[in-house]
Structure formats: structure tokens, C-alpha cells
C-alpha positions as CSV (number, residue, x, y, z in Angstrom):
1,X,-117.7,-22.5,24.7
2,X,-118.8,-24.7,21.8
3,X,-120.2,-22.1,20.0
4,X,-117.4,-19.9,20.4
5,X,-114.7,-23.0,19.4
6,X,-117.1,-23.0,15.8
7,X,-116.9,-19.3,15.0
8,X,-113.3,-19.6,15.8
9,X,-112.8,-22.6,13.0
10,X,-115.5,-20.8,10.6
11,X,-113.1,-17.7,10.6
12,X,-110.1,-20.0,10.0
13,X,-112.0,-21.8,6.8
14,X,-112.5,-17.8,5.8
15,X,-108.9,-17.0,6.3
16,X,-107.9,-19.9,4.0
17,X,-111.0,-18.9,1.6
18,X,-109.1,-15.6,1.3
19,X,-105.5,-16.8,0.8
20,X,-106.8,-19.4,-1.4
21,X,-108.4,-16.8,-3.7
22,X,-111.9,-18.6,-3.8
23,X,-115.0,-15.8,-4.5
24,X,-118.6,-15.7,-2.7
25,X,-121.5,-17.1,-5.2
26,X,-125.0,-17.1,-4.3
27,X,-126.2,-19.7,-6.6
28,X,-125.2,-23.5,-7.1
29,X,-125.6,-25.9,-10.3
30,X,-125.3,-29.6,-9.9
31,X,-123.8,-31.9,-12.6
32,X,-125.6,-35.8,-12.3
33,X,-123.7,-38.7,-13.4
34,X,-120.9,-39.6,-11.3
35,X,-121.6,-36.4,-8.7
36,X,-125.1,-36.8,-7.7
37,X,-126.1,-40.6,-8.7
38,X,-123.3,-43.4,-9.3
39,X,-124.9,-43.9,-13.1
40,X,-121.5,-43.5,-14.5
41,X,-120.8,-46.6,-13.6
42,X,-124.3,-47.8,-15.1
43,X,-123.2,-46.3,-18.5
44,X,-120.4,-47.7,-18.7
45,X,-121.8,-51.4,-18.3
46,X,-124.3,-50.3,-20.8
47,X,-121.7,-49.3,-23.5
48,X,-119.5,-52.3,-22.7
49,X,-122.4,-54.5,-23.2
50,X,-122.9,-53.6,-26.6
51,X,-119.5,-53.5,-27.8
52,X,-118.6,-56.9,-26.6
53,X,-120.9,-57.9,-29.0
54,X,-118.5,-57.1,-31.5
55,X,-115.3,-57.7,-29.6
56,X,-114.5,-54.4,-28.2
57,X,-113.3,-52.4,-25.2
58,X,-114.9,-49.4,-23.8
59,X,-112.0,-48.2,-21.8
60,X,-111.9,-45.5,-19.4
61,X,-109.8,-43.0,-21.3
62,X,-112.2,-43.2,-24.0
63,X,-115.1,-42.8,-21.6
64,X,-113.7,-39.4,-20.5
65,X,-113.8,-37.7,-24.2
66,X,-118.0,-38.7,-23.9
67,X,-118.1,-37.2,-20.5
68,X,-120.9,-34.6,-20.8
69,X,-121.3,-34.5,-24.7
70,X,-125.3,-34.7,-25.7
71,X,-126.3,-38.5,-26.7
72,X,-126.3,-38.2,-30.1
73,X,-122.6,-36.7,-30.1
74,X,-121.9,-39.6,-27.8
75,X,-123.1,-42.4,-29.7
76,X,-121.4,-40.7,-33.2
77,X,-118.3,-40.9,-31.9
78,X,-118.7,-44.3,-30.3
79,X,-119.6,-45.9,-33.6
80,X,-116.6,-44.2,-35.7
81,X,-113.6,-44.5,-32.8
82,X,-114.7,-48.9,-32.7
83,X,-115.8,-49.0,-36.3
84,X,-119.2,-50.5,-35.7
85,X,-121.8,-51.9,-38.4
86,X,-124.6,-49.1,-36.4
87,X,-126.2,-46.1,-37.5
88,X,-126.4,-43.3,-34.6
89,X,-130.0,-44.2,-34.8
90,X,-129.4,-47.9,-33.8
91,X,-126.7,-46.8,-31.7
92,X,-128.7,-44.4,-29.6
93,X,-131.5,-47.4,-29.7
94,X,-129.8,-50.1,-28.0
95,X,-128.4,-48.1,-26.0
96,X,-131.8,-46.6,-24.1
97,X,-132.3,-50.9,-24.2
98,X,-129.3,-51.1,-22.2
99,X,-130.0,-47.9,-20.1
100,X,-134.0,-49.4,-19.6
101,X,-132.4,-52.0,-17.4
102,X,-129.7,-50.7,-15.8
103,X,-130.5,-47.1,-14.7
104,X,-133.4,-48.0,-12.7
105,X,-130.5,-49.2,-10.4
106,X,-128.7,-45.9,-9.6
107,X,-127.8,-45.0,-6.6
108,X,-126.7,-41.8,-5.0
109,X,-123.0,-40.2,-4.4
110,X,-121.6,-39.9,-0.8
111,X,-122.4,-36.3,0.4
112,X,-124.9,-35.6,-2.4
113,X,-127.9,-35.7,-0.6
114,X,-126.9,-34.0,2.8
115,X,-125.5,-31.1,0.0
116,X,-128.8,-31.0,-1.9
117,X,-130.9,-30.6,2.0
118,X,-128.9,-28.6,3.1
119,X,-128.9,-25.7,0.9
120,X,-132.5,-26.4,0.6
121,X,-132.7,-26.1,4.3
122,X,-130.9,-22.5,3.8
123,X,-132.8,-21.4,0.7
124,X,-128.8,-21.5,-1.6
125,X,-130.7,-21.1,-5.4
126,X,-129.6,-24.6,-6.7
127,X,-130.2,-26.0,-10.5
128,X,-129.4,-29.0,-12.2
129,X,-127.4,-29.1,-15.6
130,X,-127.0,-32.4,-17.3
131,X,-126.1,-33.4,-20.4
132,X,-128.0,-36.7,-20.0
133,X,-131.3,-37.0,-22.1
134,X,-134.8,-37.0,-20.4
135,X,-135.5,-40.7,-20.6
136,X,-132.4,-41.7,-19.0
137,X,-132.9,-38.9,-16.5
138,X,-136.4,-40.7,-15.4
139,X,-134.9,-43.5,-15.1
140,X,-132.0,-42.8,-13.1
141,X,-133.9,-40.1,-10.5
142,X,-137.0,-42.5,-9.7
143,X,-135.8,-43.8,-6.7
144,X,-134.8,-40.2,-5.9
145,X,-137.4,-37.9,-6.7
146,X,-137.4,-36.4,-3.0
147,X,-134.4,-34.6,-3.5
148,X,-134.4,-34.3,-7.3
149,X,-137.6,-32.3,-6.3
150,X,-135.6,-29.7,-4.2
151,X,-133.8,-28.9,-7.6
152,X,-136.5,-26.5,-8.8
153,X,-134.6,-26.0,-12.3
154,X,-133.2,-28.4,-14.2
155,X,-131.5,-28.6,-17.8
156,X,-131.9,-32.0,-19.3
157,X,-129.0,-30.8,-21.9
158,X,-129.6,-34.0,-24.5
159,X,-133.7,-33.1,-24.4
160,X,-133.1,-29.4,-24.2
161,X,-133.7,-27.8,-27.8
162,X,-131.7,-24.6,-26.5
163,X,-128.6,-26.3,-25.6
164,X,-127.4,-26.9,-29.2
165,X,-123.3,-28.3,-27.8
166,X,-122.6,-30.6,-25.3
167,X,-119.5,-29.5,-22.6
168,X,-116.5,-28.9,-22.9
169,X,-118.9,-26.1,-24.1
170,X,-120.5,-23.6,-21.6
171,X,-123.8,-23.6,-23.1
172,X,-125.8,-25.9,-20.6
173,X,-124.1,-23.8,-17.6
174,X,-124.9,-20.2,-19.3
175,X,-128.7,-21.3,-20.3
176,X,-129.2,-22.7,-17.1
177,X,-128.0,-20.2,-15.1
178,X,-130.4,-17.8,-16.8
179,X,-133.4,-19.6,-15.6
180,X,-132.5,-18.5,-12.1
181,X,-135.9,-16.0,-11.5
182,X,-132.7,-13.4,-10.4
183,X,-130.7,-14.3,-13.4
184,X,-127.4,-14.3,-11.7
185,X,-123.7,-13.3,-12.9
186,X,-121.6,-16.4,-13.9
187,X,-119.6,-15.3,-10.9
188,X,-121.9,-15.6,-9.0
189,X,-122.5,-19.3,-9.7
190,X,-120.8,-22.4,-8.1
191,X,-120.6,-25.6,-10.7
192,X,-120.2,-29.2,-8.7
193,X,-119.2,-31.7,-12.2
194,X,-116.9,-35.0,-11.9
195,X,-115.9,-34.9,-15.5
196,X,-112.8,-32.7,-16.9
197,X,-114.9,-31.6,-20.0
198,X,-117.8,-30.4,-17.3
199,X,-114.8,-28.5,-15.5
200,X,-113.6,-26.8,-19.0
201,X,-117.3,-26.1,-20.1
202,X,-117.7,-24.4,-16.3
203,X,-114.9,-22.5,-16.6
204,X,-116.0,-21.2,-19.9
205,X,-118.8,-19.3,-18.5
206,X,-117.3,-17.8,-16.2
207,X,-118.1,-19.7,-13.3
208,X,-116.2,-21.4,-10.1
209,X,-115.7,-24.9,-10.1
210,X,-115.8,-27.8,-7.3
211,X,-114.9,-31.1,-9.2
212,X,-115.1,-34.8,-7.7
213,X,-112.6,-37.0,-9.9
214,X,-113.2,-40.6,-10.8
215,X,-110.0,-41.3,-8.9
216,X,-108.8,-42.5,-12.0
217,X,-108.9,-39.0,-13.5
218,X,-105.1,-38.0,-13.9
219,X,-104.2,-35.5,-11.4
220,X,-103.0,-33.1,-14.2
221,X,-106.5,-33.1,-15.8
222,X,-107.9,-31.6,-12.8
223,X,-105.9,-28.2,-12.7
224,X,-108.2,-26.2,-13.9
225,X,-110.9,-27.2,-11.0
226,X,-110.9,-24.6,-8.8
227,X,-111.1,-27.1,-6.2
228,X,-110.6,-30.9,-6.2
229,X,-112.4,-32.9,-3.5
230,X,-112.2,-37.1,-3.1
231,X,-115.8,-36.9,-2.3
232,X,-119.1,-33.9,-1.6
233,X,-118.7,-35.2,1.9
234,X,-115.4,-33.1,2.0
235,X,-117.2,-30.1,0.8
236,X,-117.2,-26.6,3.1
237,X,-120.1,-24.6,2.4
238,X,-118.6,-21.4,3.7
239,X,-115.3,-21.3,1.3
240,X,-117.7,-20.3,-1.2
241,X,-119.7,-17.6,1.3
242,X,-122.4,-20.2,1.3
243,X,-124.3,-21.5,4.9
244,X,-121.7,-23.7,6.8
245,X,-122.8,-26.6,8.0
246,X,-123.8,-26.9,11.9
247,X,-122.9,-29.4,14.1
């Protein structure tokens, strides 16, 4: 009878799959900061730290016009919006300072790592895309290199000389894609991202969206998410067509 209780709810997830207009994909890309490790956070006690210095606030409105933008964009537009005395140069510089200390410490999302196994488990195509530079990246997957190892392609977007725009651009999702060995449609691809410019860069290409929210994220900003979830523990495999988890 337990068996036959979980095909019954399976075929009720596909019945609201259906209604709720969702398409099958085959193959999964993973946004990192604030979806797989908790390293927004990190970076934003990095950037505070060096604005405090001259008496600024990194607030969280701000942050969310950074979200996925390549490093050097990032530190640009840090240095004009709080007028500092830096060169992108020194910007960038103590900034990897800041990120040298604190990134070692980062620490993984709820639900990330029984996602990552189990489409591992069930051989689901999966690729990072992140717009994070390739030191930082070390620094923040060392603790995790287990399960950063089941992500067989990866796009470090800052490091990556063929992603020339950070999101809200598609680039990083249409170049990564395209390193699948199968080199799959866009609609065929699922994109997991936290950050609204992630979402509009994912929806660029073509491709579905799950998006995790900072809960601080106005609701409004997350409309174009195909679906919103609190957390990746919420996440149901088979709305997608993808393995459903077993119990």
C-alpha cells in the first residue's frame, strides 16, 4: 500500500506540474552564492568591512544590483555609487584581502547538498554557473569539494574569458549550457539562482527558473521566477520531469 499511496501523490505533483504550466528539462545549472554556500552573507561582511573605513553603508538594496555581475563590474560600481578614493584595481585587491579570511568559512544552503546527491545518484546532467571569480570560488568550495566534485562542469563567470557580461545577461547560462557533451536546448535546462538579476539572465536564455529569495527580496521582484521556493529543501524533483525523491 505504501507504494501505491506514493504513485498516487507523484501523479498529483504531475497534475499540478500540468495546470501550473511547468516543462520537462533534462539538464540542471546551479547558481553558488546564496543557493548552494551561504557566502552571500560572507560578501557582504567583506564589502562592509571596507566601506566603514570610510564611513559608509553597504545596504541590501544596493547589494542586489551586484548580484551576479563579474568582479570587476562589481567593484566599479561599488567605488562610483560611495565615492571612494580606490582604483578598481585596489578595490578588487582588498577585497580578495577581505574574501582570504572570510570565505574559507562558508557554509552550505539547506537542501543543497541532498539536491546535488541526488541527481548525482540519478545521473540528472548538472553544471555550475557562477559569476564568482576562481580564487574566491577555491576559497569558498574547500570545505566542500565532495559535492562540488559531482558538478562535472562548471563556469567560474569572473575567470571565464568567454563570458564577456555578467547577469542580468544570459551569457554564463547559454556558454555553460553548451558544455553539456549533449549540448542541450535552453528549454531543456533547469536554472536554481537566489538573485533577481540571475532569474532575468535565466530567463534570457530561454530557460526555466527555480529561485530561492533572500527573504528580504521584494515579493514583486520575484515574478518572473518560474517558481519561488523559501528554501531547496521545498524543491520537487518531478514538477520539472526530473527523478522524485523516494522515501
Amino acid at each position: 500500500m505504501r507504494g501505491y499511496h506514493r504513485r498516487l501523490l507523484i501523479f498529483k505533483r504531475l497534475l499540478v506540474y500540468n495546470k501550473m504550466g511547468f516543462r520537462k528539462v533534462t539538464h540542471v545549472l546551479f547558481d553558488m552564492d546564496g543557493l548552494i554556500l551561504n557566502s552571500e552573507i560572507l560578501y557582504s561582511m567583506a564589502i562592509q568591512n571596507i566601506l566603514s573605513r570610510y564611513g559608509k553603508e553597504y545596504t541590501f538594496e544596493f547589494k542586489q544590483k551586484l548580484m551576479g555581475l563579474q568582479s570587476h563590474e562589481s567593484a566599479k560600481m561599488i567605488i562610483s555609487t560611495h565615492d571612494l578614493p580606490l582604483s578598481v584595481e585596489e578595490m578588487m585587491e582588498e577585497s580578495n584581502k577581505q574574501f582570504l579570511e572570510l570565505f574559507p568559512n562558508s557554509e552550505l544552503m539547506p537542501g543543497a547538498k541532498n539536491l546535488i546527491e541526488h541527481f548525482h545518484k540519478h545521473n540528472v546532467p548538472m553544471a555550475l554557473a557562477t559569476m564568482s571569480s576562481k580564487f574566491s570560488y577555491d576559497l569558498k568550495t574547500a570545505k566542500h569539494q565532495d559535492l562540488f566534485d559531482m558538478l562535472k562542469i562548471k563556469t567560474i563567470g569572473s575567470s571565464d574569458p568567454e563570458v564577456k557580461r555578467g547577469k542580468p545577461y544570459p551569457d554564463i547560462f547559454l556558454i555553460t549550457a553548451n558544455r553539456f557533451p549533449d549540448k542541450p536546448k535552453p528549454e531543456q535546462c533547469l536554472v536554481f539562482e537566489d538573485a533577481v538579476n540571475g532569474v532575468v539572465a535565466a530567463k534570457a536564455a530561454g530557460m526555466q527558473v527555480v529561485m530561492v529569495p533572500d527573504p528580504r527580496v521584494e515579493k514583486s521582484a520575484t515574478a518572473d521566477a518560474t517558481l519561488v521556493l523559501s528554501s531547496l529543501v521545498d524543491f520537487k524533483p518531478e514538477l520539472f520531469g526530473l527523478p522524485a525523491f523516494t522515501t
